[in-house]
C-alpha positions as CSV (number, residue, x, y, z in Angstrom):
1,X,55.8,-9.5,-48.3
2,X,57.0,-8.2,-51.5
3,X,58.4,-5.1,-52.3
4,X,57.2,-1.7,-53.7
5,X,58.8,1.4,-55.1
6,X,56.2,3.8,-55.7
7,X,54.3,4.6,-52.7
8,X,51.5,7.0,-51.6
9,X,50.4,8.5,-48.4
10,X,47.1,9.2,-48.1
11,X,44.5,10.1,-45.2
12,X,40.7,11.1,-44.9
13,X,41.8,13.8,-43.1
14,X,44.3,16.6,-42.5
15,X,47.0,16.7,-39.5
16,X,47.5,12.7,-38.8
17,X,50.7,12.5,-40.2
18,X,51.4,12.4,-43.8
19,X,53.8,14.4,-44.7
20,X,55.6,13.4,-41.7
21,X,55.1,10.1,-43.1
22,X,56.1,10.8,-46.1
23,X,59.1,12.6,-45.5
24,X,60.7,10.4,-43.3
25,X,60.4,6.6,-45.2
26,X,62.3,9.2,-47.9
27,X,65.0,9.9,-46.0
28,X,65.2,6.7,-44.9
29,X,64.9,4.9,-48.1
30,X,67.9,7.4,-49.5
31,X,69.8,6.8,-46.6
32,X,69.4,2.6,-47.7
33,X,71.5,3.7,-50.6
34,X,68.8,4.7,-53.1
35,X,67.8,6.7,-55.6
36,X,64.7,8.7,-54.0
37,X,62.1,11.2,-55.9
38,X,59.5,12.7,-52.8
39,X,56.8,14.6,-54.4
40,X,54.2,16.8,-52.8
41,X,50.8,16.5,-54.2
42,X,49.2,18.7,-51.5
43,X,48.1,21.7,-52.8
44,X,46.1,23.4,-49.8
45,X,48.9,23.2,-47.6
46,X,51.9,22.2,-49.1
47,X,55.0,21.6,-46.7
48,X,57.4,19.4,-47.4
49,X,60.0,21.7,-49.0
50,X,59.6,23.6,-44.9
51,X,60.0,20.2,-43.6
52,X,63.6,20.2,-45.7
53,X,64.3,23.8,-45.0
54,X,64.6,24.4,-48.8
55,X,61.5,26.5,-49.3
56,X,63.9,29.2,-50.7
57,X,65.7,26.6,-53.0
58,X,62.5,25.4,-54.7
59,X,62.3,27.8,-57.4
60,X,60.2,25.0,-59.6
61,X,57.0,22.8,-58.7
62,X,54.7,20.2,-59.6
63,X,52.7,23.3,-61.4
64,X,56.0,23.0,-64.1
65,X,55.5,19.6,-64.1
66,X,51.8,20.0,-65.4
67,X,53.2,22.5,-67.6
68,X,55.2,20.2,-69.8
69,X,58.3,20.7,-67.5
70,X,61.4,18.6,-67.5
71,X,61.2,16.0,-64.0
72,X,64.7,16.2,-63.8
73,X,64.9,20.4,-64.6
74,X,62.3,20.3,-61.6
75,X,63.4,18.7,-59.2
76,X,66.1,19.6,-56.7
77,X,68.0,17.9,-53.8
78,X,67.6,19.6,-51.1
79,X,69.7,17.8,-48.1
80,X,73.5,18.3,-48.9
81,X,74.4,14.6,-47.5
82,X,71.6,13.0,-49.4
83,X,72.2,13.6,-52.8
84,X,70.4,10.9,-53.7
85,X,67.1,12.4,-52.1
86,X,65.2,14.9,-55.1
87,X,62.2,16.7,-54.1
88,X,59.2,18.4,-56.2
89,X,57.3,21.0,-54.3
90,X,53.5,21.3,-54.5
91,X,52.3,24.2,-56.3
92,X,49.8,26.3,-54.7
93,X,45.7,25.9,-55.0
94,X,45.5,28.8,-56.8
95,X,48.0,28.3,-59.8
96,X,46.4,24.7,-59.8
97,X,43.1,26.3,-60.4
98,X,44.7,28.5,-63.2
99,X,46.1,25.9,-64.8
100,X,43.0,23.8,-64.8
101,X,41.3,26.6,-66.3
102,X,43.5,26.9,-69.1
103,X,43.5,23.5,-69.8
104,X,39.6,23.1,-69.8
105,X,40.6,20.1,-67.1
106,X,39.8,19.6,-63.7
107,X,42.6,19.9,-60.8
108,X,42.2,16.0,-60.1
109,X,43.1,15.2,-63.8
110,X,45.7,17.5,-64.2
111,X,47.5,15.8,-60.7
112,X,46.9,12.6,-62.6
113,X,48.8,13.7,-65.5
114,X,51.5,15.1,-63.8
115,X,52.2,11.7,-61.7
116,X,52.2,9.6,-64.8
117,X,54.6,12.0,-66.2
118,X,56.9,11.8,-63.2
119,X,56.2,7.7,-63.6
120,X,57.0,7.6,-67.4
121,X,60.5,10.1,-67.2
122,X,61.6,7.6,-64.5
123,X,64.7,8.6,-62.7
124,X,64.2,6.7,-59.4
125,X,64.6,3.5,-57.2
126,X,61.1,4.6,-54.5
127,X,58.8,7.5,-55.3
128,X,56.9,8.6,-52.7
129,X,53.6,11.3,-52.9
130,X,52.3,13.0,-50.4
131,X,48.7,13.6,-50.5
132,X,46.3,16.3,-49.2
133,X,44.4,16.6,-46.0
134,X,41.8,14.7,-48.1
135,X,41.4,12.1,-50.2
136,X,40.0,13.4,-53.9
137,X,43.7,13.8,-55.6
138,X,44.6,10.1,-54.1
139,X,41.8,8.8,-55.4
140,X,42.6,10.1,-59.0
141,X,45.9,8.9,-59.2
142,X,46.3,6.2,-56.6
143,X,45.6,3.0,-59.1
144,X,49.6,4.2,-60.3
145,X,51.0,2.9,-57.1
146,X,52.4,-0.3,-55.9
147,X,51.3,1.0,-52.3
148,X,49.3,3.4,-50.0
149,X,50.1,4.1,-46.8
150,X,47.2,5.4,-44.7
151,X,48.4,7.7,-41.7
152,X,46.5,7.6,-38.2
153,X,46.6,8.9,-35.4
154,X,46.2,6.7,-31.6
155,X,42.6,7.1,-31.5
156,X,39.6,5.2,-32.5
157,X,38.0,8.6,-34.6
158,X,41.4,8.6,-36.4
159,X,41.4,4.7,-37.0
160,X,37.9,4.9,-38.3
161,X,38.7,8.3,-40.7
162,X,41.8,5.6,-41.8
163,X,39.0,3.1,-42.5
164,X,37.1,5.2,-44.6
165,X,39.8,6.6,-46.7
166,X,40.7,3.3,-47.6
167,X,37.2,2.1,-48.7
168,X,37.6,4.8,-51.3
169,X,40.7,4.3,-52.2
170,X,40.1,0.4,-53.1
171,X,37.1,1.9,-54.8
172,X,39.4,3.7,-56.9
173,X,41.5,0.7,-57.9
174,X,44.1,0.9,-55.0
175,X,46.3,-2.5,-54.4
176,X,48.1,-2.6,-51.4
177,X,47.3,-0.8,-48.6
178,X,49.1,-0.6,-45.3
179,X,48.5,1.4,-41.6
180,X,50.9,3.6,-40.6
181,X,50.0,4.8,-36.7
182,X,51.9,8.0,-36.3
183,X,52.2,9.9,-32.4
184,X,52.3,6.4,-30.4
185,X,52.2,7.6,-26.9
186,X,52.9,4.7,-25.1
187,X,52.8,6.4,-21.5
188,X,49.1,7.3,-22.5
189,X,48.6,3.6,-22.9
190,X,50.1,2.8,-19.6
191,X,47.9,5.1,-17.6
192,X,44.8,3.7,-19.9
193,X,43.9,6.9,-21.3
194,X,44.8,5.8,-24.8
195,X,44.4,2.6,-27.1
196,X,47.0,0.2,-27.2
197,X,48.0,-1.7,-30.3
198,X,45.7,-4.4,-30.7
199,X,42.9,-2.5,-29.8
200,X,43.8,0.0,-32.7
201,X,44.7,-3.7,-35.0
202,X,41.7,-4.8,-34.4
203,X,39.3,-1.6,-34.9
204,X,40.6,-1.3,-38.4
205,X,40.7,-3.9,-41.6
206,X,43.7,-2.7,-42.6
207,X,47.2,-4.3,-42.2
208,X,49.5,-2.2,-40.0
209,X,53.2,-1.3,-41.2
210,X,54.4,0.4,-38.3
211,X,54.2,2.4,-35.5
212,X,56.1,5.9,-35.1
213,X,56.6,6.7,-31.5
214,X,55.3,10.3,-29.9
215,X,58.7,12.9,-30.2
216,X,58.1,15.9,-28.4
217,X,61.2,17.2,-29.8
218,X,59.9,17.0,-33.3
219,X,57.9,19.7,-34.0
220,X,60.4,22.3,-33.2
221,X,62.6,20.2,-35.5
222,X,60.1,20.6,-38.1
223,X,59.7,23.9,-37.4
224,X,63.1,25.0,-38.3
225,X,63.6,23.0,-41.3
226,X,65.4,20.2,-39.9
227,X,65.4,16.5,-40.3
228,X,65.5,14.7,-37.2
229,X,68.2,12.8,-35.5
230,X,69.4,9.2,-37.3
231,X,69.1,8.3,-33.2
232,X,65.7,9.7,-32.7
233,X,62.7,7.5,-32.4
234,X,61.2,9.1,-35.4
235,X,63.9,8.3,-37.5
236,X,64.1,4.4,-36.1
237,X,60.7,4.1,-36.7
238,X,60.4,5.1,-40.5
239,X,63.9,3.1,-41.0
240,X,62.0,0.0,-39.5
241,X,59.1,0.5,-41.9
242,X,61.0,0.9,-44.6
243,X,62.5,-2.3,-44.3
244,X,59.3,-4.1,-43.6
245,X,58.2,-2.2,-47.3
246,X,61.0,-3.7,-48.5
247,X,60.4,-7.6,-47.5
248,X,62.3,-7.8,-44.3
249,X,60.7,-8.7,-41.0
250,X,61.4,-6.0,-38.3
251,X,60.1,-6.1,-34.7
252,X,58.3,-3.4,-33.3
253,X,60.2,-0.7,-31.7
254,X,63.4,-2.4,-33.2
255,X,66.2,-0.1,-32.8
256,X,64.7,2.1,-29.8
257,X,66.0,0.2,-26.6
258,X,63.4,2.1,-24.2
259,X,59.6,1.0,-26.1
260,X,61.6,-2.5,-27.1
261,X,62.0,-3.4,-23.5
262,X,58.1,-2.0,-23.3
263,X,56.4,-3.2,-26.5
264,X,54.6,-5.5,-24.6
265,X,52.8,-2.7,-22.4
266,X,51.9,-1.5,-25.9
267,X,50.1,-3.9,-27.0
């Protein structure tokens, strides 16, 4: 598989793991040694800076970006250990709305200018964007990246929303596109009360990356501002799909002893 640096998580829907998504194959692309730029593109409900606990450090957004802002003036680095990670906050709905206003533009076009701008300045190995709980600002600027990664949940009304999200992506001139299944509760699979692997694989068109494990330690985690464990499942998870983005074959549940001895019973 060959490799891509500018990636873009998108879903049909809100809630199924995006900035989740998007957050951690950051972290564990900066933690591979490089230079990462993580750039929030949802508007409605902006979080990634209260995923970092830097929602008091994030003085600029992507609104200054739009605004003929510098990238680098911008963005900040908000993990003290990660240097190498930068982050540009969304701005919210409303300023977006202002600004479109004033510029006799719509909010899609503007979002469209502001990612080529962050393109163009440069300033990073992997760029990853997290999209809205929707798919109308990754269809205006998703033909800019090497990738998309479509989140979904374990369920066959999640796999299908993933479905349709990428028919209008590809519509829109999207190249690659890649499944990411986030909440994997393999217990649930077990006891039959939820889909297994294949049965997800084979519901859906799309090429899976990776599986990220159910953590029912990480939404407190998130709640505080707080990255999760390098041990935790989570973090495993997004390390092993960040690999497989970047050309290496990696087994599923590599790294988490438990699910590897299991995988089978997920399938």
């Amino acid at each position: 598989m060959p490799t891509y640096n500018k990636l873009l998580v998108a879903s049909s829907k809100g809630g199924v793991g995006k900035s989740t998504t998007a957050l951690g194959l950051a972290v564990a692309f900066a933690e591979a040694g490089k230079n990462v730029l993580l750039v929030d593109l949802d508007t409605a409900s902006r979080s990634l800076d209260m995923l970092l606990g830097a929602e008091d450090h994030a003085i600029a957004d992507f609104g200054d970006i739009i605004d003929g802002g510098d990238v680098s003036n911008v963005a900040i680095s908000p993990v003290s250990n990660l240097e190498n990670l930068r982050l540009i906050s969304a701005c919210n709905i409303d300023r977006l709305a202002s600004l479109a206003k004033s510029k006799e533009k719509s909010p899609a076009e503007l979002i469209r200018e502001g990612v080529e701008r962050i393109i163009d300045e440069g300033g990073f190995d992997i760029l990853v964007c997290d999209t809205g709980g929707g798919i109308d600002f990754a269809c205006a600027v998703v033909n800019l990246f090497d990738m998309t990664l479509i989140t979904s949940e374990q369920g066959k009304t999640s796999i299908r929303g993933a479905e349709y999200a990428a028919s209008q992506l590809e519509a829109n001139g999207a190249g690659a596109m890649r499944l990411v299944i986030c909440a994997f509760d393999l217990e649930a699979v077990k006891k039959e009360k939820r889909a297994g692997m294949i049965e997800m694989i084979d519901s859906s068109a799309l090429s899976c990356v990776g599986v990220v494990p159910f953590d029912p330690k990480l939404q407190g985690m998130q709640d505080k501002g707080k990255l999760p464990d390098k041990k935790s499942t989570t973090a495993i998870a997004y390390g092993n799909i960040s690999k497989r983005i970047s050309g290496y074959d990696v087994m599923l549940f590599d790294g988490m002893k438990k699910l590897h001895k299991q995988r089978t019973k997920a399938l």
